[in-house]
VOGU-3710 file (C-alpha; in Angstrom, 3 decimals, decimal comma):
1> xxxxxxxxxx> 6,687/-95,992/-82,526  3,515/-96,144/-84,627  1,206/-95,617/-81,894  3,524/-93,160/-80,964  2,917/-90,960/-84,369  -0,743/-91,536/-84,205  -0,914/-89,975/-81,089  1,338/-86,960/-82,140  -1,150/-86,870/-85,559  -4,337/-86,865/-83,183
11> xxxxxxxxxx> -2,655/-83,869/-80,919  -1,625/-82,038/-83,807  -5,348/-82,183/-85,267  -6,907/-81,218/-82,003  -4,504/-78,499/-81,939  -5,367/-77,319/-85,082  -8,604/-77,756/-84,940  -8,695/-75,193/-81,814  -6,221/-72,577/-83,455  -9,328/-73,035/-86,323
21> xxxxxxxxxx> -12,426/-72,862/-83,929  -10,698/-69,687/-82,169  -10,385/-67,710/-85,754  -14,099/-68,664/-86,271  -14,898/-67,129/-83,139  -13,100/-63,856/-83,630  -14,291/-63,067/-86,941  -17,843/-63,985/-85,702  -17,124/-61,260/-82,595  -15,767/-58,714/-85,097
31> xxxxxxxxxx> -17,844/-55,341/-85,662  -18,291/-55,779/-88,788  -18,068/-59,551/-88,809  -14,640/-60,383/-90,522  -17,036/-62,173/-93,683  -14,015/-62,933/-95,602  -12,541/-64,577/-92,728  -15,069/-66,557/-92,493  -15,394/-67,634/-96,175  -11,519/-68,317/-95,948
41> xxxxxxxxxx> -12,017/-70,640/-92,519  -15,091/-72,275/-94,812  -12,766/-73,436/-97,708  -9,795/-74,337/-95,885  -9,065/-77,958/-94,802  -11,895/-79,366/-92,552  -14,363/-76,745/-93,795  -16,641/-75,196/-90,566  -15,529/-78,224/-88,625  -18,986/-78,749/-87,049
51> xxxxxxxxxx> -22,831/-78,310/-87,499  -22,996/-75,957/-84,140  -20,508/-73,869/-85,998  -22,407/-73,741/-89,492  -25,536/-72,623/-88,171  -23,706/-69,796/-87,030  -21,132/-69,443/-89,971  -23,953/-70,620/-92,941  -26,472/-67,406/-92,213  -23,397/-64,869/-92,252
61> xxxxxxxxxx> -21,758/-66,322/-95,838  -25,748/-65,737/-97,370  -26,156/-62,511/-95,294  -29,173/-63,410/-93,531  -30,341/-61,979/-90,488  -31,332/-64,681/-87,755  -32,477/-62,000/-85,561  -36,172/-61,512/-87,934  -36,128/-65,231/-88,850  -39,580/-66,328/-90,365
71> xxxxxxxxxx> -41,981/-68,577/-88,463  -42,375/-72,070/-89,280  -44,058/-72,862/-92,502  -47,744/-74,043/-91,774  -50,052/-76,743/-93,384  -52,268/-74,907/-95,205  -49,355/-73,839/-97,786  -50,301/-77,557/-99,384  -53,971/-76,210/-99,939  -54,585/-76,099/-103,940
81> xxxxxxxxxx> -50,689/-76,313/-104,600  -49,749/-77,098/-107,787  -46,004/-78,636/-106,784  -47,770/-80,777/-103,452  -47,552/-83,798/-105,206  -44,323/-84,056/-106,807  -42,761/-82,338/-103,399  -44,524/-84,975/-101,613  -43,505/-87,955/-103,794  -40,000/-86,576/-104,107
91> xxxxxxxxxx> -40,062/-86,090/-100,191  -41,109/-89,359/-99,552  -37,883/-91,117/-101,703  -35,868/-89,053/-99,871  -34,835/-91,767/-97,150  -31,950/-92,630/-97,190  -30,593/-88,540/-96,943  -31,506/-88,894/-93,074  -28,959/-90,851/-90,504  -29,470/-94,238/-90,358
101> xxxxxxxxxx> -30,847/-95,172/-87,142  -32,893/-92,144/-86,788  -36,271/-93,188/-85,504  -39,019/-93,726/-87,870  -41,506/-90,453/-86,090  -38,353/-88,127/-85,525  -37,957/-88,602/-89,248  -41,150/-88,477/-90,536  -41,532/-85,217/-88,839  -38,902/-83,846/-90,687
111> xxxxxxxxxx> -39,629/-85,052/-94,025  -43,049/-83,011/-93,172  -40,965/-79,603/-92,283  -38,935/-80,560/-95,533  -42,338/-80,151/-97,157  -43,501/-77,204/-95,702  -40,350/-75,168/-96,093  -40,037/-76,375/-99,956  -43,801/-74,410/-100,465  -42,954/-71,593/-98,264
121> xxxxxxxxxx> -40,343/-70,766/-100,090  -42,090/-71,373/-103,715  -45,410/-69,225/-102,546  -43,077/-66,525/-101,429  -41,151/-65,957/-104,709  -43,633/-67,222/-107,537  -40,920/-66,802/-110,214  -38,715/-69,739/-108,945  -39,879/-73,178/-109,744  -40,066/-75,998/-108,460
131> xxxxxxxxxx> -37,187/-78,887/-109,418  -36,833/-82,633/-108,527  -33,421/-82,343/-106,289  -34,098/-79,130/-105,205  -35,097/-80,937/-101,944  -31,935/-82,857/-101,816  -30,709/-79,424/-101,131  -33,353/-78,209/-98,927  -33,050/-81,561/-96,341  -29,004/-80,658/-95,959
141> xxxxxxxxxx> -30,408/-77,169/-94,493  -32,851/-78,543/-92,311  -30,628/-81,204/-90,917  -27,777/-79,211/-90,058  -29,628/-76,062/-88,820  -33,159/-76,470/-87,893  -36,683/-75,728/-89,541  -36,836/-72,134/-88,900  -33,247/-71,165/-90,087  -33,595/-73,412/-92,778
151> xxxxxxxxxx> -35,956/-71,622/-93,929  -34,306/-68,534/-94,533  -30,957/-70,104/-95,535  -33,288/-72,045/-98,409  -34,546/-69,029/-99,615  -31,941/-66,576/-99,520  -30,436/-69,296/-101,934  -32,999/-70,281/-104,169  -33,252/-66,247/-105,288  -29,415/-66,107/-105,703
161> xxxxxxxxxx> -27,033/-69,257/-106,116  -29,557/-71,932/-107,169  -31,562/-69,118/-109,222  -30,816/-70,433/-112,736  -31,609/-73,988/-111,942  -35,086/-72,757/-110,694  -36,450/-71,017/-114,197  -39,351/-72,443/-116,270  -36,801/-73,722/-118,561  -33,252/-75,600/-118,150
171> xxxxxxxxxx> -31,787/-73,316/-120,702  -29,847/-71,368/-117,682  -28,957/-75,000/-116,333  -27,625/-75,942/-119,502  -25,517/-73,623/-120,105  -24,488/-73,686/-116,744  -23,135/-77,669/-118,005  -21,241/-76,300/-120,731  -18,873/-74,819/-118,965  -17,841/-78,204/-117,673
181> xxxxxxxxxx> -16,040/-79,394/-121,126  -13,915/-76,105/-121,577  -12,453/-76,344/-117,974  -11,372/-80,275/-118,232  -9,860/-79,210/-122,009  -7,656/-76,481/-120,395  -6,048/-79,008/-117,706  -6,106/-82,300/-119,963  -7,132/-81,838/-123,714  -6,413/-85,624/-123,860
191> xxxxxxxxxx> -9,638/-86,249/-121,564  -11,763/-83,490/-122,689  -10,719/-85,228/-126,797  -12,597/-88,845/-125,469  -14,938/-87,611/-124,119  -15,905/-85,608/-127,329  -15,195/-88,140/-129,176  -17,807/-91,197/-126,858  -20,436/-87,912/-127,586  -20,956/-88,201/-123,693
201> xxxxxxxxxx> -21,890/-84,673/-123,334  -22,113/-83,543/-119,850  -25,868/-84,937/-118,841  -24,153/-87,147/-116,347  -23,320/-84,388/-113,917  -26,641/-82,657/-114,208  -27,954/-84,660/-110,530  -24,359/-83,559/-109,262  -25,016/-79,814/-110,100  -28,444/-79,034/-109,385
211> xxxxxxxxxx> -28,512/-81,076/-105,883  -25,127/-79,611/-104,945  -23,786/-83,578/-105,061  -26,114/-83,911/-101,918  -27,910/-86,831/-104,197  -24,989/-88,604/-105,109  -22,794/-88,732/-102,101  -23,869/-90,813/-99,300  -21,868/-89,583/-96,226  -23,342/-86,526/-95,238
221> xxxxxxxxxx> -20,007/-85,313/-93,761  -18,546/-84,954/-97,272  -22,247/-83,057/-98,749  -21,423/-80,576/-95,819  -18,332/-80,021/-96,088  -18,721/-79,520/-99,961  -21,864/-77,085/-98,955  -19,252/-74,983/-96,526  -17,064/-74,695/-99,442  -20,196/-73,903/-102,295
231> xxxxxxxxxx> -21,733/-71,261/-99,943  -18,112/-69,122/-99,287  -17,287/-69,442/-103,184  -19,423/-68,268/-106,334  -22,210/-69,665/-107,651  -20,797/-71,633/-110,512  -18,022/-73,591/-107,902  -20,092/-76,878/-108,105  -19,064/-76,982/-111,915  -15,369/-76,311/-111,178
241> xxxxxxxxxx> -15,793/-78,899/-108,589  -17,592/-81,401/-111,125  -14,568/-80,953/-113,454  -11,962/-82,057/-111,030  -13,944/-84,915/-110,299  -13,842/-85,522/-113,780  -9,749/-84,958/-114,148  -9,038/-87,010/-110,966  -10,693/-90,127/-113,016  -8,445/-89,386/-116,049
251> xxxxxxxxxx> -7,275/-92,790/-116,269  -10,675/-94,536/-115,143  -11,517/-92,371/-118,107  -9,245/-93,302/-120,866  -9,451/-96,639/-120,087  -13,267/-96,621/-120,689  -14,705/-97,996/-123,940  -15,099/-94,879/-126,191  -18,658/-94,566/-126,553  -21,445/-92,792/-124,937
261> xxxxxxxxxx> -23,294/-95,666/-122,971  -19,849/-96,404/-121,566  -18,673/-93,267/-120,023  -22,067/-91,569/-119,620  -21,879/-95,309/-117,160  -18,779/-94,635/-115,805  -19,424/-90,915/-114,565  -22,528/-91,067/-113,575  -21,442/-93,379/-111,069  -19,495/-91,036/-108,531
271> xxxxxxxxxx> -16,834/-92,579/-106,344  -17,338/-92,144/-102,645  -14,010/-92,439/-100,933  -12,727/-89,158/-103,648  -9,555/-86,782/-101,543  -12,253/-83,727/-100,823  -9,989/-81,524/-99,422  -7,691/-82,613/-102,598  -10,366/-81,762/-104,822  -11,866/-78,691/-103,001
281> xxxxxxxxxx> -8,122/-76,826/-103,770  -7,811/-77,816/-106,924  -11,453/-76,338/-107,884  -10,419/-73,178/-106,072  -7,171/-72,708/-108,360  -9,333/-73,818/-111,324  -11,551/-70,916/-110,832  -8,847/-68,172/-110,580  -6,683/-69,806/-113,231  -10,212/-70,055/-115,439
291> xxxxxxxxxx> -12,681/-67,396/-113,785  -16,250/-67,710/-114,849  -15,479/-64,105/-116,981  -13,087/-66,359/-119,157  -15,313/-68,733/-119,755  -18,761/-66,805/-120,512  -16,918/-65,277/-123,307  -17,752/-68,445/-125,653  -21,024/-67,718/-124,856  -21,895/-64,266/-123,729
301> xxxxxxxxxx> -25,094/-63,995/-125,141  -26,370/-66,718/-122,495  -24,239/-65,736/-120,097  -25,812/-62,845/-119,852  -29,007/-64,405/-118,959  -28,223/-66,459/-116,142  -28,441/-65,022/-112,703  -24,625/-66,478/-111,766  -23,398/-64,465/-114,410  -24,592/-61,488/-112,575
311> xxxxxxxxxx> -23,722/-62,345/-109,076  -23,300/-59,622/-106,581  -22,311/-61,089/-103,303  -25,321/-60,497/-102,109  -24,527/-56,659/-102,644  -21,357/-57,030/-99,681  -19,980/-53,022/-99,130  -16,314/-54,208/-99,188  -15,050/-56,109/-101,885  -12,581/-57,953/-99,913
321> xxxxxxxxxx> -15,208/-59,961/-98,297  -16,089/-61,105/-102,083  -15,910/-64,560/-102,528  -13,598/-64,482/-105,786  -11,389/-62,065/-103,917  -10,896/-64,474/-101,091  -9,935/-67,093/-103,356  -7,610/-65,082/-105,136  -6,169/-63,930/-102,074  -5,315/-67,537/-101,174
331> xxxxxxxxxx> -4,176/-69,015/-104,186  -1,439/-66,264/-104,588  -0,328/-66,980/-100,922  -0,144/-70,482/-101,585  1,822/-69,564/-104,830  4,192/-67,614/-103,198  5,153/-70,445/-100,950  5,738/-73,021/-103,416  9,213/-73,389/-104,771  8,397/-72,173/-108,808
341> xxxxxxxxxx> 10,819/-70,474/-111,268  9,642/-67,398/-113,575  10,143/-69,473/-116,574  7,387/-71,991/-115,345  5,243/-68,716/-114,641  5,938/-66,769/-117,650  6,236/-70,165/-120,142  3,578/-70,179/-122,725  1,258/-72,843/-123,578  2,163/-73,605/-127,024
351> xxxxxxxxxx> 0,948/-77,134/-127,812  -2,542/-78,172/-126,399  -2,144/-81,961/-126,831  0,378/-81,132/-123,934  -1,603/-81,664/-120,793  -1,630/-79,812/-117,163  0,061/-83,241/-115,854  -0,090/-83,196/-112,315  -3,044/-81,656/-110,869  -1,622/-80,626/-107,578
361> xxxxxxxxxx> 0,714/-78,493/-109,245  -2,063/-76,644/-111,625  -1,136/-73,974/-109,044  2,233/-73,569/-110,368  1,420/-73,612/-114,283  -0,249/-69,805/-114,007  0,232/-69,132/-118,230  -2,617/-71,532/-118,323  -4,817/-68,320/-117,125  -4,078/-66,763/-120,187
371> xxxxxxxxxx> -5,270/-68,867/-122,427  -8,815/-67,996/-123,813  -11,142/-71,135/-123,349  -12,451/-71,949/-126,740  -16,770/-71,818/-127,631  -18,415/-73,275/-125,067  -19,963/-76,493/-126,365  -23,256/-77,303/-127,628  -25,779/-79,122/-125,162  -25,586/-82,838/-124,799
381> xxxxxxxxx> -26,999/-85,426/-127,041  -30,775/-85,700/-126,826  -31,247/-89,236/-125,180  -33,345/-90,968/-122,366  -30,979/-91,868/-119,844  -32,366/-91,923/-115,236  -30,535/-88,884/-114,115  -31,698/-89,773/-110,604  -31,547/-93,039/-109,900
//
């Protein structure tokens, strides 16, 4: 009987997983291409499936045009560069982001096109700068798609969703952090009240953020399928996504000593067998329930600054190809097939010691969208701690 099941499980995958490809396909065939379709198959359990499919999915969600793709960066960008070295160094402690067992040349001539894409993309835009785990970022492209398309893909999102972290200054990244705190105290004021109280701040996610988790997970099926989700969604969706990660530890959490050292140790050290596709939903209802809008309030006069704040879609004509509206779209049909009374809709949130309890259900507990999230919080305490270890 059990093998039985697991061969009903397998053809029910497969089955899906061809209903999936086929959608894919159609929307890529459309005239216009079906974008929102596309960002919708990209967040949905399983992601884009496969690598053949994101190099033709990936350019489409960033709107770049792989018919008038650049050609490959040459050598003679490293001539009097002022980032060479650090790229290099941060290049060459980037082993263990290829596949084991890759030979020892095929990999060393890609940790060279790593190179040479990083200062193509810094000599064409000499307002972004350079970052250590920007490459983290950079080697995801170039494994999954290739040097030239890579390329592109790179710098289409260095000058849009990676555009704060790339400023003279980590003000804009900062800030970026501080939405993390507000978001957990919404769901579970009972976690966001420890870790104010350890003074933990939020320095421990900072590798998680700026390397899209690509430096802190080790399967590079999971960093994929968490870039397929980041790329269809807005900018700020890898702090949403940092905040569940938080709320799924709650009891890992509580149970910690409460003091900095102890949680900052706890955190920093990411779990690698976490539910993804758990976690990816829950971020998506996090950020309708608590859009971005909400949140910049606290703190509109950064807000303001940052290039997230001001992000266009990459100037899409219709806006239901906009990433927000496609997770709107989704969490109201999911709504609307859950079994949910008007009271629970309707019910306001009167006491704030009283947490979101169930996570899987944050769906269901829409009055938490109208509550204003309170100031955004001040920057972490100033203290020497290996963000990338």
């Amino acid at each position: 009987m059990a093998v039985r099941g697991r061969r009903a499980g397998h053809r029910d995958y497969d089955s899906k997983k061809k209903r999936k490809e086929a959608e894919i396909q159609q929307a890529l065939s459309s005239d216009p291409i079906d974008v929102a379709t596309l960002r919708r198959m990209a967040i949905s359990e399983g992601g884009l499936l496969t690598d053949e499919i994101r190099r033709k999915v990936w350019p489409k969600l960033l709107n770049v045009n792989t018919d008038d793709l650049p050609s490959p960066p040459g050598k003679e960008l490293r001539e009097d560069n002022k980032d060479y070295q650090q790229v290099l160094l941060d290049v060459r402690r980037s082993l263990r982001r290829f596949p084991p067992g890759m030979p020892d040349e095929q990999r060393e001539g890609l940790q060279e096109d790593l190179i040479d894409i990083i200062l193509h993309v810094l000599k064409r835009n000499p307002q972004l700068h350079y970052y250590q785990g920007y490459h983290d970022i950079v080697v995801t492209f170039l494994l999954v798609v290739g040097n030239r398309l890579a390329t592109a893909l790179v710098e289409k999102l260095s000058t849009h969703h990676l555009r704060d972290f790339m400023d003279p200054t980590m003000d804009n990244t900062k800030h970026i952090l501080n939405y993390l705190m507000p978001i957990i105290d919404q769901v579970n004021p009972e976690v966001h009240d420890f870790m104010q109280s350890a003074e933990v701040g939020t320095i421990f996610a900072l590798s998680w953020l700026i390397t899209w988790f690509g430096h802190v997970l080790s399967d590079m099926r999971h960093v994929v399928r968490l870039y397929d989700f980041f790329l269809a969604c807005h900018p700020l969706m890898p702090i949403y996504f940092a905040a569940v990660i938080v709320l799924h530890r709650e009891q890992e959490v509580l149970d910690c000593e409460c003091d900095m050292a102890s949680v900052h140790h706890l955190l920093s050290q990411i779990p690698q067998d976490l539910p993804y596709e758990t976690l990816i939903s829950q971020a998506g209802d996090l950020f309708v329930q608590f859009p971005p809008s909400e949140l910049a309030r606290a703190a509109r006069q950064h807000a303001e600054r940052t290039a997230a704040s001001t992000f266009k879609d990459f100037e899409l004509a219709s806006a239901q190809q906009r990433p927000d509206m496609v997770l709107r779209q989704r969490f109201w049909e999911r709504l609307r097939g859950e079994e949910r009374t008007k009271s629970v809709l309707t019910k306001p949130r009167t006491n704030r010691l009283v947490k979101l309890a169930v996570m899987g259900l944050t769906v269901a507990l829409g009055a938490a969208a109208l509550a204003v999230v309170k100031s955004a919080l001040e920057w972490a305490p100033k203290f020497e701690l290996q963000i990338f270890p």
